[in-house]
BALO-48958 format. One record per residue: residue number from 1; x, z, y of N, C-alpha, C in turn; residue in one letter. Coordinates in Angstrom, 2 decimals. Layout:
BEGIN
+-----+---------+---------+---------+---------+---------+---------+---------+---------+---------+------+
:  nr :    n.xx :    n.zz :    n.yy :   ca.xx :   ca.zz :   ca.yy :    c.xx :    c.zz :    c.yy : rest :
+-----+---------+---------+---------+---------+---------+---------+---------+---------+---------+------+
: NUM :       X :       Z :       Y :       X :       Z :       Y :       X :       Z :       Y :    a :
...
+-----+---------+---------+---------+---------+---------+---------+---------+---------+---------+------+
This chain:
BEGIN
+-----+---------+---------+---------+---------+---------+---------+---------+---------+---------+------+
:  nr :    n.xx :    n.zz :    n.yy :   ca.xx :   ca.zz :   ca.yy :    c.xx :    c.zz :    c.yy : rest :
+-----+---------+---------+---------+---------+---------+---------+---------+---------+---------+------+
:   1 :   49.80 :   -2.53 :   23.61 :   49.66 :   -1.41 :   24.50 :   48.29 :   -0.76 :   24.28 :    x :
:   2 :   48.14 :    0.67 :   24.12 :   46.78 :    1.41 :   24.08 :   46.11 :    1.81 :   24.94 :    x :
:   3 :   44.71 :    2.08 :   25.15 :   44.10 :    2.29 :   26.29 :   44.44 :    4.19 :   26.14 :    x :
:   4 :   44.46 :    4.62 :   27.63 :   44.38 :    5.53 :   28.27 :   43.63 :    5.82 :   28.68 :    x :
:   5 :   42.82 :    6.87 :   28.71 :   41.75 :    7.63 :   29.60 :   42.46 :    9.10 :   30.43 :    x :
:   6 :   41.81 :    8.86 :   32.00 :   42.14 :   10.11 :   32.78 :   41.07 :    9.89 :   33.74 :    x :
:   7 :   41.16 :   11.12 :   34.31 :   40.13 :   11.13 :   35.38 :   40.40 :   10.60 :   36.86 :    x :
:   8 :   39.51 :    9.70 :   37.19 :   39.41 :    9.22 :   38.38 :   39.61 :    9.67 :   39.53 :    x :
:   9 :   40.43 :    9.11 :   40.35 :   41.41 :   10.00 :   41.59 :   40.83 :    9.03 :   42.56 :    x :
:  10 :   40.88 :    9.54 :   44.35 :   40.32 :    8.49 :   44.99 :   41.12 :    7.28 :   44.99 :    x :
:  11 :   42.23 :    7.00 :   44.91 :   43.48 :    6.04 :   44.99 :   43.02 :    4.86 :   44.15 :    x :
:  12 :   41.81 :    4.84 :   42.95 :   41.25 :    4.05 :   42.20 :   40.75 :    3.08 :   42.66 :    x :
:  13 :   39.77 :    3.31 :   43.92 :   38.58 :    2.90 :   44.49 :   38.87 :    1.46 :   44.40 :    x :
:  14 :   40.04 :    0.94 :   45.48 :   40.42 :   -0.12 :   45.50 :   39.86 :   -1.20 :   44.10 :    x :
:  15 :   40.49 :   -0.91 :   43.12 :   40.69 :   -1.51 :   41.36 :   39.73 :   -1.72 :   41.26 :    x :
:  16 :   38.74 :   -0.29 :   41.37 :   37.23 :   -0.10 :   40.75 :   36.18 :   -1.34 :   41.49 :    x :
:  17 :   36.73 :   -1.52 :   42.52 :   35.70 :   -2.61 :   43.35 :   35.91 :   -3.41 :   42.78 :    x :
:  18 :   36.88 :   -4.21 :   42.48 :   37.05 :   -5.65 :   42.06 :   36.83 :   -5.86 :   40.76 :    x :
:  19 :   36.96 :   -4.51 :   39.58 :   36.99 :   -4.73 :   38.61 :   35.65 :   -5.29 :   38.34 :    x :
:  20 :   34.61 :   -4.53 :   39.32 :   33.02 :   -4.29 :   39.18 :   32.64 :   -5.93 :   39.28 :    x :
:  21 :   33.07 :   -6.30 :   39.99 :   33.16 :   -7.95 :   40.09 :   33.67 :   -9.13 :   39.10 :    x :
:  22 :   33.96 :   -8.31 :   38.20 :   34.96 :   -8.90 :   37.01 :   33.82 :   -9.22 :   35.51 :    x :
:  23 :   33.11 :   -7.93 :   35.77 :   32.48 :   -7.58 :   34.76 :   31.49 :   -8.75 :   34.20 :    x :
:  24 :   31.41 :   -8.85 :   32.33 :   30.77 :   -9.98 :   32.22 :   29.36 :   -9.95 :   32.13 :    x :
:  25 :   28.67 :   -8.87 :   32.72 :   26.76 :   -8.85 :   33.12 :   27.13 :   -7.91 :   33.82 :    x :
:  26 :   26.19 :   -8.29 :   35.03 :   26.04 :   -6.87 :   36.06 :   26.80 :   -6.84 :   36.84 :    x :
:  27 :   27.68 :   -8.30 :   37.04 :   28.87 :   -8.15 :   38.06 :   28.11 :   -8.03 :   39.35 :    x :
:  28 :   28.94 :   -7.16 :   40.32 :   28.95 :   -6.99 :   41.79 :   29.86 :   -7.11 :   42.49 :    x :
:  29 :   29.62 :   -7.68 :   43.60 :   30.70 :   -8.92 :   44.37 :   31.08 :   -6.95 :   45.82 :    x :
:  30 :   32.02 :   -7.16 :   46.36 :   32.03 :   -6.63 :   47.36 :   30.97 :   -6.56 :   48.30 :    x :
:  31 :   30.81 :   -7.61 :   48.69 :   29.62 :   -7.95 :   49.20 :   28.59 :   -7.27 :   48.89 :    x :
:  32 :   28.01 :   -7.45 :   47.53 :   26.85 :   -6.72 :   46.78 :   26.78 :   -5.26 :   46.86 :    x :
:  33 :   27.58 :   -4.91 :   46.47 :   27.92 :   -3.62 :   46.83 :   27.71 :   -2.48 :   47.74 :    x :
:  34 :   28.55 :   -3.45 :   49.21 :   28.47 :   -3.12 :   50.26 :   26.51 :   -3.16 :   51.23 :    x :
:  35 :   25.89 :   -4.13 :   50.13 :   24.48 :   -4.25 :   50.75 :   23.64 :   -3.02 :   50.19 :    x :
:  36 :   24.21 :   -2.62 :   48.66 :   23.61 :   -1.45 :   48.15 :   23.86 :   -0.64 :   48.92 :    x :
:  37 :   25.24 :   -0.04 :   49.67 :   25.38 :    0.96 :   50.49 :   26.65 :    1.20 :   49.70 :    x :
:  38 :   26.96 :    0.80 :   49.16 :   28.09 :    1.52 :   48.42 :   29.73 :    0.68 :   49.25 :    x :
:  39 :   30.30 :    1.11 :   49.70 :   31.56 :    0.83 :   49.76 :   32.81 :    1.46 :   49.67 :    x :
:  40 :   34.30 :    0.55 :   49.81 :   35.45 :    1.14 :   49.71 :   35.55 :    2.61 :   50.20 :    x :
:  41 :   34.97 :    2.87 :   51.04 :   35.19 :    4.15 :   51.87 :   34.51 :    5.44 :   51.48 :    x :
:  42 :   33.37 :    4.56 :   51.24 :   32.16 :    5.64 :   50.65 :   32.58 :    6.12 :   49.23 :    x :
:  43 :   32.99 :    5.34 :   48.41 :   33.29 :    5.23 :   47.05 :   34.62 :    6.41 :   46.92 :    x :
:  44 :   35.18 :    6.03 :   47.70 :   36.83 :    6.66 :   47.87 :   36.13 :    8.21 :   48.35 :    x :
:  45 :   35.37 :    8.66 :   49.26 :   35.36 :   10.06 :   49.88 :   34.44 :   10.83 :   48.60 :    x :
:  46 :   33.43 :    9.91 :   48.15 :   32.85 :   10.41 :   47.09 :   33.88 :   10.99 :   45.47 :    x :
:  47 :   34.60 :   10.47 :   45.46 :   35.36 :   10.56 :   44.07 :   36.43 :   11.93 :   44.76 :    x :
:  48 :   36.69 :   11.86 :   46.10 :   37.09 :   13.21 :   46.87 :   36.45 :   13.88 :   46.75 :    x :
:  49 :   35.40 :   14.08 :   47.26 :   34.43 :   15.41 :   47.21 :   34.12 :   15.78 :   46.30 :    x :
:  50 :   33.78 :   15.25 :   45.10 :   33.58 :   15.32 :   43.90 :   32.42 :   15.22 :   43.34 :    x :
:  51 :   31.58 :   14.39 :   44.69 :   29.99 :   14.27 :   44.11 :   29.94 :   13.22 :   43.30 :    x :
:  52 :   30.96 :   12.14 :   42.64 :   30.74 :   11.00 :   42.24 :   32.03 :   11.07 :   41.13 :    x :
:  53 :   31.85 :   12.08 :   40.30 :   33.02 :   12.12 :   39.54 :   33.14 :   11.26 :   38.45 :    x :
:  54 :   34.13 :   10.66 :   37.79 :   34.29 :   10.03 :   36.82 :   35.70 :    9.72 :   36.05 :    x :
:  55 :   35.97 :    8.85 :   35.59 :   36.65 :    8.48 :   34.70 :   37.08 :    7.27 :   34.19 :    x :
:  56 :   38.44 :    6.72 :   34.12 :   39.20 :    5.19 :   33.88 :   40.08 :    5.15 :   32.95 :    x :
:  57 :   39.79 :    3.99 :   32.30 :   40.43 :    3.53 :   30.98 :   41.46 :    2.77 :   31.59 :    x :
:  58 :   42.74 :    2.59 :   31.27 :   43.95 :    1.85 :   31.54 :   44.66 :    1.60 :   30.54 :    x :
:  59 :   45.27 :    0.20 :   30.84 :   46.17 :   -0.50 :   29.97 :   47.10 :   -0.34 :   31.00 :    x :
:  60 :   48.24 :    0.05 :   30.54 :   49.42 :   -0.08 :   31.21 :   49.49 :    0.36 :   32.64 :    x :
:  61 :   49.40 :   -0.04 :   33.99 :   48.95 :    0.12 :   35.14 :   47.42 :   -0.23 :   35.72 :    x :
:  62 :   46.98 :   -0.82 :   34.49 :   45.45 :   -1.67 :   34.95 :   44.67 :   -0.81 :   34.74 :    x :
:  63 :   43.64 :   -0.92 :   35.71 :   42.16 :   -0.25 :   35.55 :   41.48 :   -1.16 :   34.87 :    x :
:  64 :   40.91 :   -1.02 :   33.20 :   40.45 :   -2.06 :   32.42 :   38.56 :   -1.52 :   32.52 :    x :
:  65 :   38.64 :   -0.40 :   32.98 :   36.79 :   -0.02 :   32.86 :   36.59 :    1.34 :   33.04 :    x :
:  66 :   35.32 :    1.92 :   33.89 :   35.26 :    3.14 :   34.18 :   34.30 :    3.52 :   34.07 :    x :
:  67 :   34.00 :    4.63 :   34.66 :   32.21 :    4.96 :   34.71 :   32.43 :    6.38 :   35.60 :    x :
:  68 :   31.10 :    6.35 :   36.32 :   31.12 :    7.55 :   37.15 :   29.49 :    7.79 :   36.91 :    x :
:  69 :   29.53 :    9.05 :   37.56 :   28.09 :    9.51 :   37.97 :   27.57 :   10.43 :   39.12 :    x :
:  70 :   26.49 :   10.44 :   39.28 :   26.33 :   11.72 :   40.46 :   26.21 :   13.13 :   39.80 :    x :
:  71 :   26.71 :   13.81 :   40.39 :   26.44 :   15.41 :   40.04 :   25.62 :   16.19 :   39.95 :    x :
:  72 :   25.20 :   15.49 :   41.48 :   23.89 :   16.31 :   41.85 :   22.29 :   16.26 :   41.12 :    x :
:  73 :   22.30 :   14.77 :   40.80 :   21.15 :   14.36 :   40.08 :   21.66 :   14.09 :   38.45 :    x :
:  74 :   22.56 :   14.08 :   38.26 :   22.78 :   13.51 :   36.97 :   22.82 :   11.91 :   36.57 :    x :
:  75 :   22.63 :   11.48 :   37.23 :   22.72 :   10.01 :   36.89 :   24.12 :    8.97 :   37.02 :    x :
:  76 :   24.03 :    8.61 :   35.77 :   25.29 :    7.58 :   35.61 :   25.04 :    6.76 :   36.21 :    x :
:  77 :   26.09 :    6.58 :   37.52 :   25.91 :    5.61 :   38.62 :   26.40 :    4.35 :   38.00 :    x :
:  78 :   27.56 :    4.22 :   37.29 :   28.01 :    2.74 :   37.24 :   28.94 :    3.10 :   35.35 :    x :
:  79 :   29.02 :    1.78 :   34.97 :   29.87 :    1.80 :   33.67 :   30.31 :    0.85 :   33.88 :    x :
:  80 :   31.33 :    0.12 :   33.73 :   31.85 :   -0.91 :   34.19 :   33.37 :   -1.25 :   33.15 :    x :
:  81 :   33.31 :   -2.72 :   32.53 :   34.44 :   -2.62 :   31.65 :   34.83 :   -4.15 :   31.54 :    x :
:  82 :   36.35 :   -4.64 :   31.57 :   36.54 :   -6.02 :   31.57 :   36.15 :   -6.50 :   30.69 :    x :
:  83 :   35.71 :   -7.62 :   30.55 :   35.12 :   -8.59 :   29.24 :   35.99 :   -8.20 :   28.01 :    x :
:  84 :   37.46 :   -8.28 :   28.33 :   38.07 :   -8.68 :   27.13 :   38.21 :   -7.38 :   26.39 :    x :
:  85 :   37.82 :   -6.11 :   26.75 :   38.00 :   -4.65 :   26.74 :   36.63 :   -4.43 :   25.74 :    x :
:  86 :   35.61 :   -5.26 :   25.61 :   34.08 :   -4.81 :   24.98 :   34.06 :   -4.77 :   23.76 :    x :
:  87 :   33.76 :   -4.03 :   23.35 :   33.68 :   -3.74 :   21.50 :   34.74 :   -2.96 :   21.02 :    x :
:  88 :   35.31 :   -2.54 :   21.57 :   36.39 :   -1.50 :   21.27 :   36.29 :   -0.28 :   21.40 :    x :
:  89 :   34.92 :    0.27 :   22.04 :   34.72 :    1.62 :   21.98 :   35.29 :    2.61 :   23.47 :    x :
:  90 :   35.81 :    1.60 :   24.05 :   36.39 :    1.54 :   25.69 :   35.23 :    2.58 :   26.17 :    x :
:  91 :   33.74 :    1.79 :   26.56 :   32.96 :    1.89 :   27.19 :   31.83 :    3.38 :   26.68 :    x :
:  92 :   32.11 :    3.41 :   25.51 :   31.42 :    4.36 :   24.76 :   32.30 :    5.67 :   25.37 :    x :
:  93 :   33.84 :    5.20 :   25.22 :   34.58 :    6.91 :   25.16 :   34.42 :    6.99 :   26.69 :    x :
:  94 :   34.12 :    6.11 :   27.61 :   34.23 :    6.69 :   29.08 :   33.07 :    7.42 :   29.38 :    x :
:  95 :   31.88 :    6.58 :   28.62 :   30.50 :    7.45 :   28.85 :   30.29 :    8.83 :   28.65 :    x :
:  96 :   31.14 :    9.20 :   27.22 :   30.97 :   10.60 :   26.62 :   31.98 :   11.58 :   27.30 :    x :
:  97 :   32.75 :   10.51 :   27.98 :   33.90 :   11.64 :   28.75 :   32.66 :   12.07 :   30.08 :    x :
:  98 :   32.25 :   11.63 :   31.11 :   31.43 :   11.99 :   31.78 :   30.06 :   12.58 :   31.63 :    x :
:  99 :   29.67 :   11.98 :   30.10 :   28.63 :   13.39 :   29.80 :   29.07 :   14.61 :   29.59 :    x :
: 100 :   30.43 :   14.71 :   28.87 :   30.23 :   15.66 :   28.80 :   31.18 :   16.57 :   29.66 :    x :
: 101 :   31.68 :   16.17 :   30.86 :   32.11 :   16.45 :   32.30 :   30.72 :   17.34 :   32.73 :    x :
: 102 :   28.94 :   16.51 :   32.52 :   28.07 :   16.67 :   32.98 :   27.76 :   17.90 :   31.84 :    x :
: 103 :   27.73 :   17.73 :   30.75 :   27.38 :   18.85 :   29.91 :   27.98 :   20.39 :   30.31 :    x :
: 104 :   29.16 :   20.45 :   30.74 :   29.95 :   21.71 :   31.07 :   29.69 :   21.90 :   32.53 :    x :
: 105 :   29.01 :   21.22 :   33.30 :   27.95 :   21.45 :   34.87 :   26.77 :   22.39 :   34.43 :    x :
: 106 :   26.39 :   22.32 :   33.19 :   24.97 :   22.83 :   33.04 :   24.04 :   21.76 :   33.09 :    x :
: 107 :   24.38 :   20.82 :   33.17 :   23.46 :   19.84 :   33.34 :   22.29 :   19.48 :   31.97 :    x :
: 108 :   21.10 :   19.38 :   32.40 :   20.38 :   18.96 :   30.82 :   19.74 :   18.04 :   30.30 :    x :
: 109 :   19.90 :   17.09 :   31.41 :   18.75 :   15.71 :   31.31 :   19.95 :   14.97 :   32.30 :    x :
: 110 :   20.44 :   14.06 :   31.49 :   20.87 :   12.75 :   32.86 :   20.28 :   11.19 :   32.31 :    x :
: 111 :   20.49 :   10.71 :   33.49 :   19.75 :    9.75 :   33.19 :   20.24 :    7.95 :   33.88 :    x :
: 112 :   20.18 :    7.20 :   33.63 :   20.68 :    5.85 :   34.03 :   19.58 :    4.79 :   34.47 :    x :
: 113 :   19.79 :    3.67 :   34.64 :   19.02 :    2.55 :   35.32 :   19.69 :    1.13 :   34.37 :    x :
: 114 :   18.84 :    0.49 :   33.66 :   19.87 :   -0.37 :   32.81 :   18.46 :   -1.81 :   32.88 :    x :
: 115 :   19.36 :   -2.87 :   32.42 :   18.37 :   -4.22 :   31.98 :   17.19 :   -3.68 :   30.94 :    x :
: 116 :   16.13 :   -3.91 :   31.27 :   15.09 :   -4.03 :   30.14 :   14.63 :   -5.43 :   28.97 :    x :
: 117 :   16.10 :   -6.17 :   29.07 :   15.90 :   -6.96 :   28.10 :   16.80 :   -6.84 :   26.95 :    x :
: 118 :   16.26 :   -6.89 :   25.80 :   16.68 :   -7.04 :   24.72 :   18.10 :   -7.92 :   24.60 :    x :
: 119 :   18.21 :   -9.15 :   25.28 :   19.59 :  -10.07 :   24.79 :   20.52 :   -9.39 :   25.53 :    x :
: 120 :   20.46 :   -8.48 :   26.77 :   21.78 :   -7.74 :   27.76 :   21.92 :   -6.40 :   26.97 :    x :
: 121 :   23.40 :   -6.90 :   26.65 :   24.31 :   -5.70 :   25.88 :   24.14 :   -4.12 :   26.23 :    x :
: 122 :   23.85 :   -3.93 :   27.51 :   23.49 :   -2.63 :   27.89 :   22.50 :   -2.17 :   27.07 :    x :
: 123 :   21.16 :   -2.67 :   26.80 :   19.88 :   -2.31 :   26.71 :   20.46 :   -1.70 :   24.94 :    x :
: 124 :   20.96 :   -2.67 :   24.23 :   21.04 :   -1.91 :   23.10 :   22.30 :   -0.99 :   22.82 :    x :
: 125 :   23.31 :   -0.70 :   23.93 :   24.19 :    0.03 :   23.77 :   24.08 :    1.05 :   24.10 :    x :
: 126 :   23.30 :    1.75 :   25.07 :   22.61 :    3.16 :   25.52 :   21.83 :    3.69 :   24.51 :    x :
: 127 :   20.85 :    2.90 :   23.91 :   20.02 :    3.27 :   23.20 :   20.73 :    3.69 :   21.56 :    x :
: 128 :   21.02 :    3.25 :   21.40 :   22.46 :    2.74 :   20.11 :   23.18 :    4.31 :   20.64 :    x :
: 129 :   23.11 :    5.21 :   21.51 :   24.27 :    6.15 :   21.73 :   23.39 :    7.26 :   22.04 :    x :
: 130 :   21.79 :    7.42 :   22.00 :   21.00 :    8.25 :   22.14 :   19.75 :    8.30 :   23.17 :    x :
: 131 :   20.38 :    7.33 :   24.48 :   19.54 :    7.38 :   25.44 :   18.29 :    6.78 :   24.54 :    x :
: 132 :   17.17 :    7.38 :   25.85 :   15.86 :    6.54 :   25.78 :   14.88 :    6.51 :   26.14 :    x :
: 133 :   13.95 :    5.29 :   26.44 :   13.20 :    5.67 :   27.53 :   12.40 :    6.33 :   27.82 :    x :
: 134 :   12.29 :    6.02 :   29.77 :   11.50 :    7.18 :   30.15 :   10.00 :    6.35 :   30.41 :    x :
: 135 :   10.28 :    5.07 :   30.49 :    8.69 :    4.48 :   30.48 :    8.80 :    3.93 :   31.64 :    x :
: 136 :    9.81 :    4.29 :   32.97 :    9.40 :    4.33 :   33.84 :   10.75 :    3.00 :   34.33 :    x :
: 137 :   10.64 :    2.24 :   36.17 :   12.03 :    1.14 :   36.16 :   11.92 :    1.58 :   37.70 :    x :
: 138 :   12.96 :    1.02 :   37.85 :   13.24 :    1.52 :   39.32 :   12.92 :    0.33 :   39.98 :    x :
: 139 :   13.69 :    0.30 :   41.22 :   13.19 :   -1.07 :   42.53 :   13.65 :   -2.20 :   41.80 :    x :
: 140 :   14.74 :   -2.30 :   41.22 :   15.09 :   -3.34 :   40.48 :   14.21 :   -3.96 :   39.13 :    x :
: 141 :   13.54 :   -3.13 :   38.96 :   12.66 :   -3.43 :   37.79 :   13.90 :   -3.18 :   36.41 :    x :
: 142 :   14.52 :   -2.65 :   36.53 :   15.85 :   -1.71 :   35.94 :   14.87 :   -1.02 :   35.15 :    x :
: 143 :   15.50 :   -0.78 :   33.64 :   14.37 :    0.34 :   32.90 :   15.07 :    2.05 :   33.16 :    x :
: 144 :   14.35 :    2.97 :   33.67 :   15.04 :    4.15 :   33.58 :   15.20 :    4.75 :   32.00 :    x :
: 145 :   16.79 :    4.84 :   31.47 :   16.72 :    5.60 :   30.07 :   17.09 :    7.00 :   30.35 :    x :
: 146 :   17.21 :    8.02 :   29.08 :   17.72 :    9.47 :   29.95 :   18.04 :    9.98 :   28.69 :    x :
: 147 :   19.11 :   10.81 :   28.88 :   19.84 :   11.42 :   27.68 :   19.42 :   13.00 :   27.77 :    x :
: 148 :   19.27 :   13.69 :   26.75 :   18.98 :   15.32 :   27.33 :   19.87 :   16.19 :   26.08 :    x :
: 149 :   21.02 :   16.82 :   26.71 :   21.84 :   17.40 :   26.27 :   21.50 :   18.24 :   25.14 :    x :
: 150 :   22.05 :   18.54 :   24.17 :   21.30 :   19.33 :   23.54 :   22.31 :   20.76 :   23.02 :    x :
+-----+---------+---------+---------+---------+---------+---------+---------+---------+---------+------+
């Protein structure tokens, strides 16, 4: 069966929580989530309104990995993809589907929050796709990277 990409409807939300919990670095429990501020409800009205737009890869009926971002600021809020889904280019085509969602906003600089270590797959897969840094990490001690459209 082949993966599918479409755009994220609120009816997702549900999937998207648990999948986020699935994930093999960076998992977030409901719980976790819910302490960031982020929950079922919030998640669901956001992907309505359209401040948190994004995009899901599916096998068959499954939500296998997604990614969203904010609009307003540009920042890729979450990427998120099942273990067994990694290296296949899953995670790459969801990213470029939402840049360039963000590219046709006008948008010209977006930017993410990722591990600053070398052995977590993120750090060299952003960079590996253009991002890079800004020097700067957020509360998490997260490195900020940033892509600028060109």
């Amino acid at each position: 069966m082949t993966i599918a990409y479409r755009r994220a409807v609120p009816e997702d939300t549900p999937a998207c929580v648990v999948l986020r919990g699935r994930t093999r670095e960076n998992a977030f429990s409901v719980e976790r989530l819910a302490e960031a501020g982020v929950t079922l409800e919030s998640w669901r009205a956001a992907i309505a309104d359209g401040s948190l737009p994004g995009h899901v890869a599916t096998k068959g009926d499954e939500i296998v990995g997604y990614c969203f971002g904010e609009r307003e600021t540009g920042e890729i809020a979450v990427l998120a993809l099942l273990p067994e889904h990694e290296g296949q280019g899953v995670g790459k085509t969801l990213l470029n589907l939402v840049v360039a969602d963000f590219r046709e906003l006008g948008l010209a600089r977006l930017f993410l929050s990722c591990s600053s270590d070398p052995a977590v797959r993120s750090y060299g897969f952003y960079r590996h796709l253009g991002w890079t840094s800004t020097g700067t990490f957020d509360d998490r001690d997260d490195e900020i990277l940033e892509y600028r459209m060109i």
